[in-house]
N, C-alpha and C positions, 0 to 999 in steps of 0.2 A: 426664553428663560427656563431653565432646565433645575424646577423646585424637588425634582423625583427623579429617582433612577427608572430607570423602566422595566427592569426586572421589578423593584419593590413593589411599584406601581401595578404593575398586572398583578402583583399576589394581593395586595389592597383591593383592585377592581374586582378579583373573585370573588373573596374572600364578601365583597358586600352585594355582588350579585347574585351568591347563593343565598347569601342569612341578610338580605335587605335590615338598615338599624334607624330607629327603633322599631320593634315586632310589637306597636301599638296597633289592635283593633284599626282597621280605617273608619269605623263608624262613631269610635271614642272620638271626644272632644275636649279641649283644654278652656274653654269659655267660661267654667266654673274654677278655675286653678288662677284666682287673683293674682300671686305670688310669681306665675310664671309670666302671664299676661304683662304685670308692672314690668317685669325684666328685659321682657322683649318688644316695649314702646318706644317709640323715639322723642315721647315727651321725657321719658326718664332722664338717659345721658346727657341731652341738649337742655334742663334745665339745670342737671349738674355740673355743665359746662359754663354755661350763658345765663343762668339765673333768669332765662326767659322762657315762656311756655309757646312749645312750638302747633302746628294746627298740619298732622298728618295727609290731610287731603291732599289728594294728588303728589304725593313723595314717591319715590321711586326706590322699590329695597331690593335687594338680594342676599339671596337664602344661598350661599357659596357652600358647598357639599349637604345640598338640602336632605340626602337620605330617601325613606319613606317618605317622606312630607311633613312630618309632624309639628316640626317647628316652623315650617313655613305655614303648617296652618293657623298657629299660633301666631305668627307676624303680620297674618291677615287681620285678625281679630284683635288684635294689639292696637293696628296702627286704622285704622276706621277712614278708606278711603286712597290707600295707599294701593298701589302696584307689586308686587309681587312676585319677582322669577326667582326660578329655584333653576340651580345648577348642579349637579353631580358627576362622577367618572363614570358609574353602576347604573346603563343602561334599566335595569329590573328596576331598581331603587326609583328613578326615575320616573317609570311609567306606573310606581303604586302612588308615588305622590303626586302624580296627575289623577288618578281615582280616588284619593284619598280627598284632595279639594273637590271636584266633583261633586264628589257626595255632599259634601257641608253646603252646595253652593256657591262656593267661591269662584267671582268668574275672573274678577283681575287678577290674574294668576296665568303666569305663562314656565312651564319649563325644558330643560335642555341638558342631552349629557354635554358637559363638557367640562373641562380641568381647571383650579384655580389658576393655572401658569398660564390661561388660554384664555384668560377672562377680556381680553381687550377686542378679541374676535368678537364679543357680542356689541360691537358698536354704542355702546348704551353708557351711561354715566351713573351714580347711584346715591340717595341721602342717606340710605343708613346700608350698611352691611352686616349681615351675622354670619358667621363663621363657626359653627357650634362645634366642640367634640373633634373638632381637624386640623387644626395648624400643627398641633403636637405629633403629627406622623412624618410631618416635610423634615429632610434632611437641613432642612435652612427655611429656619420659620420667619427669617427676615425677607429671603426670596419671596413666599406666600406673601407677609403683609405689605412689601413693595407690589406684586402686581394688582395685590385688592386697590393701595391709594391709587393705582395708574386709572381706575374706574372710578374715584370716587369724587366726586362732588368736593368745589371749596371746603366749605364748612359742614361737610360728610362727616361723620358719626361709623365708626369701626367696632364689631365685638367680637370677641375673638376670645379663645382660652388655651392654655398648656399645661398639660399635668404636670403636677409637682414630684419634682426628686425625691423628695425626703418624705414627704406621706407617702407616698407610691412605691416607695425601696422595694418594701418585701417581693411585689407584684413584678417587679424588674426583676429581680432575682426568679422567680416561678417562671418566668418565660426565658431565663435564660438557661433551665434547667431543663424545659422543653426543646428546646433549639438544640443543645447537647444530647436529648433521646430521639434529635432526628423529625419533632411531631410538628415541627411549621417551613418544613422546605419546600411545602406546595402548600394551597390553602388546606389548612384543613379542616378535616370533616370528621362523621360521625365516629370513624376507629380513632382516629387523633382524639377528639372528647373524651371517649370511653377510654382510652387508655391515662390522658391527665387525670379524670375522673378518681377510676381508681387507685391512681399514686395516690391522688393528695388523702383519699381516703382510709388505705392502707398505712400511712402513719401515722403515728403514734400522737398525740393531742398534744405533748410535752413540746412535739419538735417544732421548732420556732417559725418554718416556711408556714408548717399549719395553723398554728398559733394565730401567727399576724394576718393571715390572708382567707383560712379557709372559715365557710360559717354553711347552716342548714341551706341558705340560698343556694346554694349551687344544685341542690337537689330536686328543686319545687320545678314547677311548670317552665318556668322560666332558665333552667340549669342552662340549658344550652348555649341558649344568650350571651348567657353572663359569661359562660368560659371562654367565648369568642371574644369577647369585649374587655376579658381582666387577664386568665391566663395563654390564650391561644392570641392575642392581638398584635396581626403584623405591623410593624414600622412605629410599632409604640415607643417612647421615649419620654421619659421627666427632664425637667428645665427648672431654674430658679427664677427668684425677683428679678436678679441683676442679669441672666441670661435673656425676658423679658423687656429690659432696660434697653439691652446691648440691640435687640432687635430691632427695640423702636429706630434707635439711631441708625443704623443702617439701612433700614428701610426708608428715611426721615418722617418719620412720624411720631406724635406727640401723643404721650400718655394723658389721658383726661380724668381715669378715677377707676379705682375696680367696680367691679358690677356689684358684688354686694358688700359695698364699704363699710357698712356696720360691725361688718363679723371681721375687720381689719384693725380695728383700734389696741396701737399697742398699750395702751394705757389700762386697756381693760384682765391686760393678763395680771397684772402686780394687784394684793389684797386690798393696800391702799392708795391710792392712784395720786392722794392728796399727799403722801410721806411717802413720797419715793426714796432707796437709798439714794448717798449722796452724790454718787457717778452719775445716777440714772439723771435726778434732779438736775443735775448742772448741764449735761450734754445733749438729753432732749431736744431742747427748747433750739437746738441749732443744727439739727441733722433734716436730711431733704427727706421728702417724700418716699423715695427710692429707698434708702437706709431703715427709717422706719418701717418698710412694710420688708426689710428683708429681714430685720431684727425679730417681727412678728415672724414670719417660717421658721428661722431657726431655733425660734422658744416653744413654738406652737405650729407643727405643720399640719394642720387640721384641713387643710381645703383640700381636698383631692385635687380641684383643677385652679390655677391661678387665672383667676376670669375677669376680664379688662373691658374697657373701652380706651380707643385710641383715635387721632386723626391727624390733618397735615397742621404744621404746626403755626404758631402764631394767628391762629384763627378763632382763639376762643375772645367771647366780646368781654370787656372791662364790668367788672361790678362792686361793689361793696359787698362784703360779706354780713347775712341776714346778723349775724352775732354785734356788727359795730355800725350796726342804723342807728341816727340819733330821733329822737320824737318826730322830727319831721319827715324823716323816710318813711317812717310807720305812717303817720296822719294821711301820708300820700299813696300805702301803699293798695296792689289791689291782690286778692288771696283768691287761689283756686284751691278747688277738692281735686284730687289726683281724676282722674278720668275714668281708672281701672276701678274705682270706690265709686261709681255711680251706677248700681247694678240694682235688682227688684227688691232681692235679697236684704242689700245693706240697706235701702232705703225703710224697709219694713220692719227692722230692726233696730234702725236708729226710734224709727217714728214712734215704735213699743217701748221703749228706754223712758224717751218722753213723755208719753203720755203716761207708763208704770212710774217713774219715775224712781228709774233702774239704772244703776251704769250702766255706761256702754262701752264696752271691751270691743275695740278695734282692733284688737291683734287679732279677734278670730275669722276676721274677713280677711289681712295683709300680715302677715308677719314682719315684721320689719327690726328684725331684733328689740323689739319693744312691747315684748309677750304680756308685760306686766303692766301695760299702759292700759289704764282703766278711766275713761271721762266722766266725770260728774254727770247726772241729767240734764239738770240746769245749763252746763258748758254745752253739753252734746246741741241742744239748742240752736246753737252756730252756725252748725252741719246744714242745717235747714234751706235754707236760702243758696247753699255752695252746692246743694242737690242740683240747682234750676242753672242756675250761673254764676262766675266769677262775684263775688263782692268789694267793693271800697271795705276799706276797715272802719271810715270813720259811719258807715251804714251796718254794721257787725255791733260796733261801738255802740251805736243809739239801738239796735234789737236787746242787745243784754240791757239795756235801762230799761225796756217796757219791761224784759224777764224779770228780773229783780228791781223795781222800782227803788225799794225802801233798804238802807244797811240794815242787815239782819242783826247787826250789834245795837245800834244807834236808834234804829227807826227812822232814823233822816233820809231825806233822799237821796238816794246813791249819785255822788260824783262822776264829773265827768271825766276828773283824774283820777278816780281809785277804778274806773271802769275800761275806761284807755290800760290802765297798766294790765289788768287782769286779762282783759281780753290781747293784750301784747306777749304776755307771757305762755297763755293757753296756744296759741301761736305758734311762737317762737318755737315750744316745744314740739309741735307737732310736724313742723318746716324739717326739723333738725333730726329726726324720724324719717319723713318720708311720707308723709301723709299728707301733709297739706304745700303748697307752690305757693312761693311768695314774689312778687316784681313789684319792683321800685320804680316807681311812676317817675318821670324827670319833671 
């Protein structure tokens, strides 16, 4: 399957042989970076898929253009018992993300150059695949995510991303500007830099290419980097939603959710979301998935990369959605703390909330577009027991009646239905965040 031309292809292969990406430290670590840890779990997607919590042990991943390593060392620490090969085309890239696991210790870790068009040579099957920062170079990014499904596992889990057209314009345009002064017909290097360098430099702050794209970054420690990766980057290319869309189907594969679907809600672009105008209002309520998140870019193209999960389709399992459980789903259900939130940190944190009887601002361990989410002490209480293990809710239920025995209105003793609801609600919201796993027991 022929994903890459082969000219493009060896100037891609240089191009990361020489400047290996990312230019992370090998002795840096992502273990304290919650945010990235949650994203690259496979409890994540496969709860947002199946509304069940999956148990990484013994899963089998692949870091498909693993790079330096970075993100597969993050897939290590992500997935707690998982497997681990990293593949790339950049022999050098390769052999730093074998020293870069090394280092950390990580021994289930195996890697290998090789191509994602090659990926069936490795004999091996896989539950999750990351694909980080790479599909958006293949000439047919359906080609790419058809040869990932040929290795993937039934009910495999895909992540994958492609920069966006319309955030990314300007940057299209600067490299296309370069291409025309001749600075990317072989990889290039240090005269290539220094010569984009000082274009973007030498004009004028009015002019729009500088405007939109250039900032002090390109100056700092890291200049080089960046101009490899935004203005000098071969076989780069923007795509839309429906570009996206058109992928999956050809590839047949089935879209499951974006990675950070928070920062997707078209609802959250309009003042009042509750008085929509009258087009908005009526037509909503009956447009797909797909529609809405392409009406989101073209109001707001804020994501630099359109960042997915996907897999073969008709394989996600049947559920209720957490919003239309009735009392008895709840009565039955059982609640976990994410996995990535069970850290010394948070725990000693929570535990000081508690006993100060302090909020506890959980955004500032997970961001989860929920910056503003602040817990009660009293509520944080909860957390306690989801430290150790999963809970029943109706065992959540009878701890907040030891906590608050008495209505702090009444003085009466707190109900078992005003304490069901409160503790349903405290919940609900934190489900619908990201923070807490909810399964419906049958």
């Amino acid at each position: 399957m022929a994903v890459q031309t082969s000219e493009l292809l060896e100037k891609i292969r240089q191009q990361f042989d020489s400047a290996p990406y990312p230019r992370i430290p090998v002795e840096d670590s992502p273990k304290d970076n919650l945010g990235l840890l949650y994203f690259h779990s496979l409890i994540t997607p496969y709860y947002q898929r199946n509304q069940k919590v999956i148990d990484t042990k013994d899963k089998v991943i692949l870091d498909a253009g693993c790079g330096s390593g970075y993100k597969s060392l993050t897939l290590a620490l992500a997935n707690p018992g998982a497997k681990v090969i990293g593949v790339d085309i950049s022999e050098q890239s390769v052999k730093l993300a074998e020293q870069r696991l090394a280092y950390h210790g990580i021994e289930n870790a195996e890697f290998r150059v090789c191509g994602v068009e090659n990926l069936a040579s490795l004999g091996m099957s896989f539950d999750y695949i990351n694909c980080d920062e790479l599909l958006y170079l293949f000439p047919s990014p359906a080609a790419a995510l058809k040869s990932m499904g040929s290795v993937l596992n039934p009910e495999g889990i895909i992540r994958s991303n492609l920069h966006c057209a319309y955030q990314r314009a300007s940057l299209f345009r600067a490299q296309e500007l370069f291409k025309t002064m001749g600075l990317m017909e072989q990889n290039p290097r240090e005269m290539e830099i220094e010569i984009a360098t000082e274009t973007m430099k030498a004009l004028r702050d009015v002019v729009l290419l500088k405007a939109r794209t250039w900032d002090s970054s390109y100056e700092d420690e890291k200049a080089e980097e960046k101009m490899l990766m935004n203005y000098l980057f071969q076989g780069d290319k923007g795509y839309t939603i429906r570009d996206m869309f058109a992928a999956f189907k050809d590839a047949d594969l089935e879209f499951v959710k974006m990675v950070n679907w928070h920062k997707w809600n078209l609802l959250d672009l309009f003042k009042e979301p509750d008085n929509l105008p009258a087009y908005w209002a009526m037509s909503l309520p009956e447009v797909s998935e797909e529609e809405k998140l392409y009406l989101f870019e073209l109001l707001h193209p804020m994501h630099r990369l359109i960042d997915f999960w996907c897999g073969h389709p008709n394989q996600a399992q049947s559920f209720v959605p957490v919003s239309e459980w009735e009392d008895s789903d709840w009565k039955q259900a059982k609640v976990h703390l994410h996995p990535q939130l069970k850290t010394p940190n948070f725990r000693e944190e929570l535990v000081k909330s508690v006993t100060s009887l302090k909020p506890f601002a959980i955004a500032q361990f997970l961001s989860l577009n929920a910056e503003d989410l602040i817990i009660d002490s009293l509520m944080a209480h909860c957390f306690i027991p989801l430290l150790e293990q999963p809970q029943s809710m109706t065992s959540l239920v009878e701890r907040w009646k030891q906590i608050r025995p008495l209505d702090p209105i009444t003085l009466q003793p707190t109900e078992d239905e005003q304490a069901f609801y409160l503790i349903r609600q405290f919940l609900s919201n934190l489900e619908t965040s990201g923070y807490i796993l909810l399964e419906r027991q049958p």
